[in-house]
N, C-alpha and C positions, 0 to 999 in steps of 0.2 A: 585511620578513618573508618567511620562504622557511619555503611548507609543500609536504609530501610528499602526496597522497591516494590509499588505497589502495581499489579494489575490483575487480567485475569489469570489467576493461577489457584493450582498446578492451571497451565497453559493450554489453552486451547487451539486447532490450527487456523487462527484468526488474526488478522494483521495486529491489531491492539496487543494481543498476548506474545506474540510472537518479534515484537519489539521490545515487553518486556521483558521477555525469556533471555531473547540474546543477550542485552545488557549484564542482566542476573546473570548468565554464567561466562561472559566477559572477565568481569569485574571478580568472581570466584575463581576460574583460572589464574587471575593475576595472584591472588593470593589479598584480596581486600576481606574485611570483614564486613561479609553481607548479607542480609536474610531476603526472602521472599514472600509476598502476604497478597491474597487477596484483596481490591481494594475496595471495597464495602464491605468487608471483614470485619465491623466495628470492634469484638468484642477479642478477636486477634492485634489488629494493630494496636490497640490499648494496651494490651501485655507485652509487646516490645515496646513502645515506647517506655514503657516503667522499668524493664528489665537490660532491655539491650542499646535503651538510651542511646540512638541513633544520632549521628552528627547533621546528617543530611536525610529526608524523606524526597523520594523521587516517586511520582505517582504517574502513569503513564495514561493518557487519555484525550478527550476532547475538552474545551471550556465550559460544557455541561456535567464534568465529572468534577469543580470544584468544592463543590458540600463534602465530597466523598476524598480526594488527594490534597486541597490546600486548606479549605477551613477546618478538616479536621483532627490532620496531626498539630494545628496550629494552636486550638485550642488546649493540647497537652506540651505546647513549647515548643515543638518541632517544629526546624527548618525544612519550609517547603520549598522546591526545586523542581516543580511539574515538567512532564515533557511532552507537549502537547501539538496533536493534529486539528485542523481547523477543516470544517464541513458548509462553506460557502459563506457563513455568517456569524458573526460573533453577537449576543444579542444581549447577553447577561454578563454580571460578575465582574466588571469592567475596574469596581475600586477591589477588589480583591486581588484583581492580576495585576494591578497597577500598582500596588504596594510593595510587590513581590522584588525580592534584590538578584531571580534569576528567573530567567523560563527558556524554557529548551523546546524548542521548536523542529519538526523532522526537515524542514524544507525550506528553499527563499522566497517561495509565494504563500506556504503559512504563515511566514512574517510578516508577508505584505498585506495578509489577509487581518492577521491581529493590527496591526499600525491603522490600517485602512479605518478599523472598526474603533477607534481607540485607546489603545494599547500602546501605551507608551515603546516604542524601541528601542531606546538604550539599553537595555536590560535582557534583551531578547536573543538570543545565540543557536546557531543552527546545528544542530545534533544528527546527524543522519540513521539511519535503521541499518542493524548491523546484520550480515549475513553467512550463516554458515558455510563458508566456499567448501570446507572439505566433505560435508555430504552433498550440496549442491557444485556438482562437478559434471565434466562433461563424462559420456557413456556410448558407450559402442553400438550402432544399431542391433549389432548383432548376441548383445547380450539378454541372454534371456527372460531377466526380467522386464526389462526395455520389449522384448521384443512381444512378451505374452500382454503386455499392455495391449499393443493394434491391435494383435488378434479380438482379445474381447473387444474392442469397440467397432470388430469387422475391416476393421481397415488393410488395405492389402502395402505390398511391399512399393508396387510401383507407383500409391498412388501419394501426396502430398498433404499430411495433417499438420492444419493451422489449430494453433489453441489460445483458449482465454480462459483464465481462472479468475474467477470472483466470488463475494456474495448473491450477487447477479451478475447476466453478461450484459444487460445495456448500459451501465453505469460504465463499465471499462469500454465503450465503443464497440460491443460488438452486431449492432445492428447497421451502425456506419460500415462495417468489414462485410456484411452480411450482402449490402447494398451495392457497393463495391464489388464484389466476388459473381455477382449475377450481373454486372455488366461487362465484365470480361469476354465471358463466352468459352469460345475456343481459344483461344489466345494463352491461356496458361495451359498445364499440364492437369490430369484429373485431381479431385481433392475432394478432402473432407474438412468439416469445419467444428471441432470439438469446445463445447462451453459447456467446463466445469464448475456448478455451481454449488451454491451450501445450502440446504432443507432448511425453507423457513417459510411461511407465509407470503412473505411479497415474493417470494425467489418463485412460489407456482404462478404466482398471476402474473410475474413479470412472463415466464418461462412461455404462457399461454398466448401472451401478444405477441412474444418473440417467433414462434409455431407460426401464427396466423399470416407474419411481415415473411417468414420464407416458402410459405402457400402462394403469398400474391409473388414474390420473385420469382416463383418456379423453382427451388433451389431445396426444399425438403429433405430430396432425399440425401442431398449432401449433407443434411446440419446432424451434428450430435449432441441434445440435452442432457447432458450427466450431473443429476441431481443425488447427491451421497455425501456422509460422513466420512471422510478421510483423517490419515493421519499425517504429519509432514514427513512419515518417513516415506513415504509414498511418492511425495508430492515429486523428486527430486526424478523420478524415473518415468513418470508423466509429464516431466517436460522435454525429458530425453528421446521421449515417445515420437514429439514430436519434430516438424521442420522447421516452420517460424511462428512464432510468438509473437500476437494479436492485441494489441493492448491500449489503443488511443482514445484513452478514458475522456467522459465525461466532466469527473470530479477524482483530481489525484493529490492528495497530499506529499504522497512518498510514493508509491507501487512498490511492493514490497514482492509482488509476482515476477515480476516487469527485471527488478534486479536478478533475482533468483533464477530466470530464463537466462539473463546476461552471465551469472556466473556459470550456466552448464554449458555455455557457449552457443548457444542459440541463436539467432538475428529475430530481432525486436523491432516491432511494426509499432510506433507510441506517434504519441502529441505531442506537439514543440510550443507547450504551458505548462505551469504549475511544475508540482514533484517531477515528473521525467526530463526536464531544461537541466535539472542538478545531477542527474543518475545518468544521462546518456546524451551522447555529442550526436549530433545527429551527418551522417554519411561518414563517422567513427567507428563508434561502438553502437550506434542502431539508424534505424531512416524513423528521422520523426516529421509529420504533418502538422500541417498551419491548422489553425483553427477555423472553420468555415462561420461559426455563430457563437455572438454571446448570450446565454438566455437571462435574462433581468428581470428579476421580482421588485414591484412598489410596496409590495406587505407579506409577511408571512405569520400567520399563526400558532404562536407554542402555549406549551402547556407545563407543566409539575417536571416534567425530565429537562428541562432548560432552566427554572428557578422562577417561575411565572405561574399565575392561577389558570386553572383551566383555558383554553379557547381564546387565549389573550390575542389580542391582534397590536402587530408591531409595523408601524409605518418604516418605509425608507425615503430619506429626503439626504440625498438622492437615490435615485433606483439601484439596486447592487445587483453587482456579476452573484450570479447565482451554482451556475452550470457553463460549460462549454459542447461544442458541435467539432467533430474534428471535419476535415476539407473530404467527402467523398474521393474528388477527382482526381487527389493526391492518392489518398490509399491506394485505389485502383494503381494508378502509374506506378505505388510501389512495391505493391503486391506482384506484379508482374516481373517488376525488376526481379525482385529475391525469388519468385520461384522458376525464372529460368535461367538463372545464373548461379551453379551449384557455390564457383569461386566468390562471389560474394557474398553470399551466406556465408560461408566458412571467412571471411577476412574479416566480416562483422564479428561474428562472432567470438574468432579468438581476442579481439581486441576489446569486446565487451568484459571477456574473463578474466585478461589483464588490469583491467581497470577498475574491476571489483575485488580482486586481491587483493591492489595497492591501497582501496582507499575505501572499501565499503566494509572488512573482513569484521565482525566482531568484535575479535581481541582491537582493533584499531580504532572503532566506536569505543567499546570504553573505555582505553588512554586516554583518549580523547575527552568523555565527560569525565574523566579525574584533573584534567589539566585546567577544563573548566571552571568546576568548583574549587581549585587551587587558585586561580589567574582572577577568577572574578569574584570569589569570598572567601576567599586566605582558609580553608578550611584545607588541611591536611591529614 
């Protein structure tokens, strides 16, 4: 079998690439014949297609990336095979996914978000994001690189660093944690509250409101904004860095942070919705909270990056889930829980590590999409 995989590559440390990376070297490990293309590459993936004559094209993305992963290896004959994450609303492209004889979806509320929106489901199969367990492993406080992490970020030994890695921290809940953490008080142990975030435009102004909400908490000088370019060899010892892992996202397709905490054995503070219901059992392998709100738009406006002229305005009839709110009340009770009970952090977390082994590992993601494209289009 000889498949194409498109995303951003070479890889960047960004959920997108880093779901297609792992597949890519999945499926190369195993011994598949596979290449890797950027996927607006136009004038690369043309030269494989003509040369290495691909059995299957996998393009990894959102339903706004189909010009670029389904209509356009199709155009040169290629089987398209997307594996796609869904961002509240499907709005476009509806007979193009609908014609499709697969779609690989990371999650069972991205299904339910493609179905919702039109998306036929038969066709739909849920793919999960695979994870390097043997660099994302657990680590010794006492190891040095783990340990010069605190140090630069000031943090002392006795005191308790919660972390949230994203694009931004409010989209993974971290201003729900924020608000939660300043109604504590006394009641927990000291702490600091580190959100890792990626240099971009909205990431300062988000970063600027998030500053301003721990001004009115009174909680400043606990918060840490870490706004940098990272690599994922990094990322692996930054979570080791920490105690518990903060993550009751707004909008989750998969969390791909969220596992990567689970495999270095970390206890996982998440949402009981979307991507983390499929990644983690909740009083198992993490404590996930209820959802306190659903936020619901009647219209939103796209433009040219969805398949629409400028400023288009798209009704909903009916209003669609947009966004989620995680429970305050909840975090708080469980924020508490995990930081003064060393023994349950640690039971959560070996058991998150086990669970990620058995069923999230890379190599076991793509057996898995080889099984698929065997089972469900006789491609071998």
């Amino acid at each position: 079998m000889k498949i194409l995989i498109m995303y951003d590559y070479p890889p960047t440390p960004g959920g997108l690439a880093t779901q297609g990376d792992m597949l890519f070297r999945g499926l190369r490990e195993m011994g598949v014949d596979v290449h890797a293309v950027h996927y607006q590459s136009a004038q690369e993936k043309e030269w494989y297609y003509k040369w290495f004559k691909p059995d299957v094209v996998t393009g990894v993305g959102y339903w706004g990336f189909t010009p670029d992963i389904i209509q356009h290896p199709q155009k040169f004959g290629a089987l398209a095979v997307p594996w796609l994450v869904a961002d509240g609303y499907i709005a476009n492209y509806q007979d193009d996914l609908n014609s499709l004889p697969l779609i690989l979806v990371t999650s069972r509320w991205v299904k339910e978000m493609y179905v919702r929106d039109g998306i036929k489901g038969d066709n739909i199969e849920v793919l999960p994001v695979g994870c390097e367990t043997s660099l994302f492993r657990p680590m010794s406080r006492s190891d040095e690189k783990v340990k010069s992490i605190r140090r630069n970020l000031g943090i002392t030994d006795d005191q308790m660093m919660i972390l949230t890695i994203g694009g931004d921290a409010a989209s993974k809940g971290a201003r729900e944690v924020m608000t939660a953490l300043a109604q504590l008080g006394n009641s927990i142990p000291d702490w600091r509250y580190v959100c890792k975030v990626w240099p971009q435009g909205r990431t300062k102004d988000q970063n600027s409101q998030d500053l301003q909400l721990a001004r009115e908490l009174g909680i400043e000088d606990k918060m840490i904004f870490q706004t940098s370019i990272i690599s994922r060899n990094f990322v692996p010892f930054l979570i080791n860095a920490c105690d518990i892992y903060a993550a009751p996202s707004r909008l989750e397709g998969f969390g791909m942070p969220q596992v990567e905490a689970c495999s270095c054995s970390k206890p996982v503070l998440s949402i009981n919705a979307m991507g983390p219901k499929d990644t983690m059992i909740h009083n198992e392998t993490a404590l996930l909270v209820s959802v306190s709100q659903e936020i619901v738009l009647k219209e939103v406006i796209l433009g040219p990056e969805s398949g629409y002229e400028e400023n288009t305005r798209i009704p909903f009839d009916p209003p669609r889930i947009v966004d989620y709110r995680a429970s305050i009340p909840e975090i708080a009770d469980n924020l508490v829980r995990l930081m003064n009970d060393p023994a349950l952090r640690e039971r959560l977390g070996k058991a998150a590590r086990k669970r990620i082994i058995e069923e999230y590992d890379y190599r076991i993601v793509a057996d898995k999409y080889l099984s698929l494209l065997q089972n469900k289009l006789g491609v071998n």
